[in-house]
LOMI-537190 format. One record per residue (C-alpha): residue number from 1; residue in three letters; z, x, y. Coordinates in Angstrom, 3 decimals, decimal comma, padded with zeros to 6 digits. Last residue first. Example, Ala and Ser with C-alpha at 12.3 -4.5 7.8 and 13.67 -1.06 7.14 Angstrom:
REM LOMI-537190
+-----+---------+----------+----------+----------+
: num : residuo :       zz :       xx :       yy :
+-----+---------+----------+----------+----------+
:   2 :     SER :  007,140 :  013,670 : -001,060 :
:   1 :     ALA :  007,800 :  012,300 : -004,500 :
+-----+---------+----------+----------+----------+
This chain:
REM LOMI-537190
+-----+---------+----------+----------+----------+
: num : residuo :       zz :       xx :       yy :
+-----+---------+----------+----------+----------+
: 173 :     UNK : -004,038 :  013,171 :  014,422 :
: 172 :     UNK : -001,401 :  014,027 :  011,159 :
: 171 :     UNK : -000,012 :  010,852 :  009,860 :
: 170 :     UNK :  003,834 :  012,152 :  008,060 :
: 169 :     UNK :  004,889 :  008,332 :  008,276 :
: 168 :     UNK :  002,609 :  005,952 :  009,991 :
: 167 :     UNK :  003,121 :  004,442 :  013,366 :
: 166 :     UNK :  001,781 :  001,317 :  013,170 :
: 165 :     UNK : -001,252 :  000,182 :  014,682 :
: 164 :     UNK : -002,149 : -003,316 :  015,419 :
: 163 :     UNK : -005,826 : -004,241 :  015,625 :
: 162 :     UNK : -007,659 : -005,079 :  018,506 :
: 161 :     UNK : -011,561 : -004,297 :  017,962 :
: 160 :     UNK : -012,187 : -001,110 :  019,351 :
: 159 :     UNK : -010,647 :  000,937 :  016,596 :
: 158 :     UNK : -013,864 : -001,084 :  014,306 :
: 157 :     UNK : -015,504 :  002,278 :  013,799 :
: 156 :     UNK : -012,568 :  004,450 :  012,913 :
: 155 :     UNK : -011,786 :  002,117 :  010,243 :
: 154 :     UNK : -015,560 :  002,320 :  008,834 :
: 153 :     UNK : -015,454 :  006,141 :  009,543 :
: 152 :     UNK : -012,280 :  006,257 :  007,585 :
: 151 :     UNK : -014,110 :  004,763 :  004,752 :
: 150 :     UNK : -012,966 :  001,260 :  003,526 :
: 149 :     UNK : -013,546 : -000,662 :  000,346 :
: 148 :     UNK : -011,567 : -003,175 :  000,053 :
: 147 :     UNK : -009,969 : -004,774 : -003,516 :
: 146 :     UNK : -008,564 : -008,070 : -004,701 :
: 145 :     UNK : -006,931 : -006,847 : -007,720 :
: 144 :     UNK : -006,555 : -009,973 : -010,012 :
: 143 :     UNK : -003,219 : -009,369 : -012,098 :
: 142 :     UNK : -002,291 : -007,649 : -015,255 :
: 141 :     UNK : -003,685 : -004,572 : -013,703 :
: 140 :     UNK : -004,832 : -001,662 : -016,055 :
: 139 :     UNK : -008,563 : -000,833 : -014,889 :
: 138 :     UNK : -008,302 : -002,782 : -011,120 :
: 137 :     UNK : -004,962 :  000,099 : -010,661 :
: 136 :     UNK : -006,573 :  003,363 : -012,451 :
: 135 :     UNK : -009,568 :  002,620 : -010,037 :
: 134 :     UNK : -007,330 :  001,565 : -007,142 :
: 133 :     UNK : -005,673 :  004,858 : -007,824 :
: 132 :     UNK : -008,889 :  007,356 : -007,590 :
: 131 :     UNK : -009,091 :  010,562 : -008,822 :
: 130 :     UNK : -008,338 :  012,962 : -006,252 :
: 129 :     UNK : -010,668 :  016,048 : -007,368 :
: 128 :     UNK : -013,464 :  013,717 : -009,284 :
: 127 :     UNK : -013,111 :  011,363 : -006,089 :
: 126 :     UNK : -013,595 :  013,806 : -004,016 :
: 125 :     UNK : -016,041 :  015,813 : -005,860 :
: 124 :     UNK : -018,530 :  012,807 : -006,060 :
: 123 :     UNK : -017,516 :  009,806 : -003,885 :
: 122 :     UNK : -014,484 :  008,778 : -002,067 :
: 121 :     UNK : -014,365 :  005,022 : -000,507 :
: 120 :     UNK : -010,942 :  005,060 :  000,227 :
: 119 :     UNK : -010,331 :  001,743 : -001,947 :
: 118 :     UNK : -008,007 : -000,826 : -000,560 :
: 117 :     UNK : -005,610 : -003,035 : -001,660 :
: 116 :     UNK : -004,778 : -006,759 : -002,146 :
: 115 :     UNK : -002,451 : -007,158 : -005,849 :
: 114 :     UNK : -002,622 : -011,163 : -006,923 :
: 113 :     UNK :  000,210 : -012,834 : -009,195 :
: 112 :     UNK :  002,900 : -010,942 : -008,142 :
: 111 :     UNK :  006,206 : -011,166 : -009,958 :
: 110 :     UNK :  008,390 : -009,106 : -007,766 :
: 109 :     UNK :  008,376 : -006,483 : -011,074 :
: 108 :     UNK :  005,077 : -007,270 : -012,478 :
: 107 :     UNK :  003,529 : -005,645 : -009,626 :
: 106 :     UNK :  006,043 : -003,240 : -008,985 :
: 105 :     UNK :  005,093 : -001,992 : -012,235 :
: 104 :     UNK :  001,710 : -001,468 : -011,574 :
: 103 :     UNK :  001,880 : -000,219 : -008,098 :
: 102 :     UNK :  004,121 :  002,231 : -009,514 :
: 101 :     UNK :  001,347 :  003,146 : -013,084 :
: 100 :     UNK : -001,186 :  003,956 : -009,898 :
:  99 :     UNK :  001,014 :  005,322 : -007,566 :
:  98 :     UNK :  003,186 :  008,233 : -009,634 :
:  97 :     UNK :  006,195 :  007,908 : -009,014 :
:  96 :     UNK :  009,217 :  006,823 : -006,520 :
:  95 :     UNK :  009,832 :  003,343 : -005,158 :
:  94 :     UNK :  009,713 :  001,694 : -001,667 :
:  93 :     UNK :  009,585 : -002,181 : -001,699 :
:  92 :     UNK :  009,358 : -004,479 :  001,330 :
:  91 :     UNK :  009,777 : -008,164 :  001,736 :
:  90 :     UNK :  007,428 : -010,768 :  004,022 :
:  89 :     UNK :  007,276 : -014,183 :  004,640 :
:  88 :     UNK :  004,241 : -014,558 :  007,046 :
:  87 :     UNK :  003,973 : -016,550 :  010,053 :
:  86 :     UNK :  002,338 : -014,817 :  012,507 :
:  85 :     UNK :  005,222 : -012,567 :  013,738 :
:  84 :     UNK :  006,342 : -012,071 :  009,801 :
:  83 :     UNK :  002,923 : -009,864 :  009,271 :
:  82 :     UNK :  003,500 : -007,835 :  012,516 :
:  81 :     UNK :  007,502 : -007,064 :  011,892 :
:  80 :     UNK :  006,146 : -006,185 :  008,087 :
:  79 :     UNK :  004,236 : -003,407 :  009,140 :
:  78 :     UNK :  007,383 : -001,640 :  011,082 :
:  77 :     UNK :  009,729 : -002,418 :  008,316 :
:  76 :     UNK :  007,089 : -000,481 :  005,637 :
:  75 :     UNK :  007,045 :  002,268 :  007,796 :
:  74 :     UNK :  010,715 :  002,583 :  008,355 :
:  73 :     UNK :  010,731 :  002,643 :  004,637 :
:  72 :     UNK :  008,404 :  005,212 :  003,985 :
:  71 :     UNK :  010,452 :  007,524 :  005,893 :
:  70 :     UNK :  013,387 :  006,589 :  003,947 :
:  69 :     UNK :  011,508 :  007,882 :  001,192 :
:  68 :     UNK :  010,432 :  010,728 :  003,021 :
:  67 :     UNK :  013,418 :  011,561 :  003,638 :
:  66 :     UNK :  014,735 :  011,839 :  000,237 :
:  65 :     UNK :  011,993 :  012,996 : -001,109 :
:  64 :     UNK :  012,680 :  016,423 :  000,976 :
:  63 :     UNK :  009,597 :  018,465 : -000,373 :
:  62 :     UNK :  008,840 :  022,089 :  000,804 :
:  61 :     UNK :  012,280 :  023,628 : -000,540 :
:  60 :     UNK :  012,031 :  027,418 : -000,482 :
:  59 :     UNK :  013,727 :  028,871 : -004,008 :
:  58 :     UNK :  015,294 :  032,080 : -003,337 :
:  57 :     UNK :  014,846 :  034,580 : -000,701 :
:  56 :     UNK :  012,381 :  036,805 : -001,638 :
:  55 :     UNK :  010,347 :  035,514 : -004,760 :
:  54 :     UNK :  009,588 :  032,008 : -003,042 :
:  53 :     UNK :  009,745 :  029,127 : -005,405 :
:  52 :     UNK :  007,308 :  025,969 : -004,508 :
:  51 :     UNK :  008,852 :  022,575 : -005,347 :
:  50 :     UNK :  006,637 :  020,161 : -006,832 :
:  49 :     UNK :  005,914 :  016,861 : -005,242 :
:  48 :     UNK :  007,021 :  013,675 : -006,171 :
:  47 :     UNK :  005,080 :  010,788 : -005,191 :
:  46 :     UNK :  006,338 :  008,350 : -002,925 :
:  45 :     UNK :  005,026 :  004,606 : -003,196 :
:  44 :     UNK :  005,143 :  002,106 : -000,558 :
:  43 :     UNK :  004,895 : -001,469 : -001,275 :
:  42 :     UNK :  005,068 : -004,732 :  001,155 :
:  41 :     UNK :  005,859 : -007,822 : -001,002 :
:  40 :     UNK :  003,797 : -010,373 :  000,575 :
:  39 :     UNK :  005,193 : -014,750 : -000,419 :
:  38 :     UNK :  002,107 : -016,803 :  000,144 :
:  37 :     UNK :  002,056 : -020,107 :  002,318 :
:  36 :     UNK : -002,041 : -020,417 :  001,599 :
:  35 :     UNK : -002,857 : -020,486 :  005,012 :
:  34 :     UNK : -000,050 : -017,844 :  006,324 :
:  33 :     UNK : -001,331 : -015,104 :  003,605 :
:  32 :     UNK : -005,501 : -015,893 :  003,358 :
:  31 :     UNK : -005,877 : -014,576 :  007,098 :
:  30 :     UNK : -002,892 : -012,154 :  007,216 :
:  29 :     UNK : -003,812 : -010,215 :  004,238 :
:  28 :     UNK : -007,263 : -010,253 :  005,398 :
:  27 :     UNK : -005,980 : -008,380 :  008,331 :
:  26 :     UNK : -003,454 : -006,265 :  006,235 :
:  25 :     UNK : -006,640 : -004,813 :  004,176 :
:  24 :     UNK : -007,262 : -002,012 :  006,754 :
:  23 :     UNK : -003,566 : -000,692 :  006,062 :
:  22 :     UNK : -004,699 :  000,805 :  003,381 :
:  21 :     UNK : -007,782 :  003,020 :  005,485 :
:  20 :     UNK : -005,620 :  003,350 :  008,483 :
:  19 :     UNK : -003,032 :  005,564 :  006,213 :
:  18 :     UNK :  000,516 :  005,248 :  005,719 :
:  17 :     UNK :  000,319 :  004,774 :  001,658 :
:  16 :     UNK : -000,079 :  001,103 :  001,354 :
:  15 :     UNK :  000,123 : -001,257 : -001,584 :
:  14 :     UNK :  000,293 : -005,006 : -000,867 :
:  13 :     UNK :  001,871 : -007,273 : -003,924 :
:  12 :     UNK :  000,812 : -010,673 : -003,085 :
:  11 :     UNK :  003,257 : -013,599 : -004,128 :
:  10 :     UNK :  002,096 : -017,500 : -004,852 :
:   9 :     UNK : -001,896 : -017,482 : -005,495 :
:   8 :     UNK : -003,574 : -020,048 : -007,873 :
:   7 :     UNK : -000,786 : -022,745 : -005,486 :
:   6 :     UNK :  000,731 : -024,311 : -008,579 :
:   5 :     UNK : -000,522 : -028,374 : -008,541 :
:   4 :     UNK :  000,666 : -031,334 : -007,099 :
:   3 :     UNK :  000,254 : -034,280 : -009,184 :
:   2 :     UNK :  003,705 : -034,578 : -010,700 :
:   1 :     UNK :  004,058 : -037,089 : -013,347 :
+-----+---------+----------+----------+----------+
């Protein structure tokens, strides 16, 4: 009889929408990743937007999902040369939807077995006028949801400690 039992943790599914605020859980990520020899699966999700019609001249397109798929993409590639240079095996996902029920289905998808994200922290109208996709994600998941709660000013704050930063895709300064 085998002794050796399943690691609790195999695959991590790792949702991130360009921001400093997601990518604040790749740290932890990396510290619990490499030890415990997990598989990441890197996931981006781009939501549809609506087109906006112009009376004048026709419809105006405002959303190219195309490119910012592949956008997304480059992204992901970029975040997962960091994780693989200490150690990590790394693979990245892009799909199109809605984030919460995407994040979902990804998640059984690859097979995950633990989902590490981050919470933006929003409060009161925010949250009532954004809603909240870790909420809709810890609420439905058939997985733990390890979740952070990170503020931009929290992020902003540690920007002195070395941390690497990506170039994210349509990240206005």
């Amino acid at each position: 009889m085998n002794s050796r039992k399943r690691p609790l943790y195999e695959r991590a599914l790792v949702p991130l929408d360009g921001s400093a605020v997601a990518e604040a859980v790749i740290p932890f990520v990396l510290a619990i990743a490499g030890p415990l020899d997990m598989a990441v699966t890197l996931l981006s999700v781009v939501e549809p937007m609506r087109a906006v019609v112009a009376d004048a001249g026709g419809p105006v397109i405002v959303d190219d999902i195309e490119a910012r798929t592949a956008e997304a993409g480059e992204y992901l590639a970029r975040v997962a040369i960091d994780l693989r240079s200490n150690g990590v095996k790394v693979s990245c996902e892009v799909r199109r939807g809605e984030a919460a029920a995407t994040i979902l289905a990804a998640a059984r998808a690859v097979g995950a077995d633990v989902i590490a994200m981050t919470t933006h922290g929003r409060t009161g109208f925010g949250r009532l006028l954004f809603g909240s996709v870790a909420e809709q994600v810890v609420r439905h998941a058939d997985v733990p949801v390890l979740l952070m709660r990170q503020t931009e000013a929290q992020v902003t704050a540690r920007r002195g400690v070395a941390q690497p930063e990506f170039d994210r895709p349509g990240r206005r300064n």
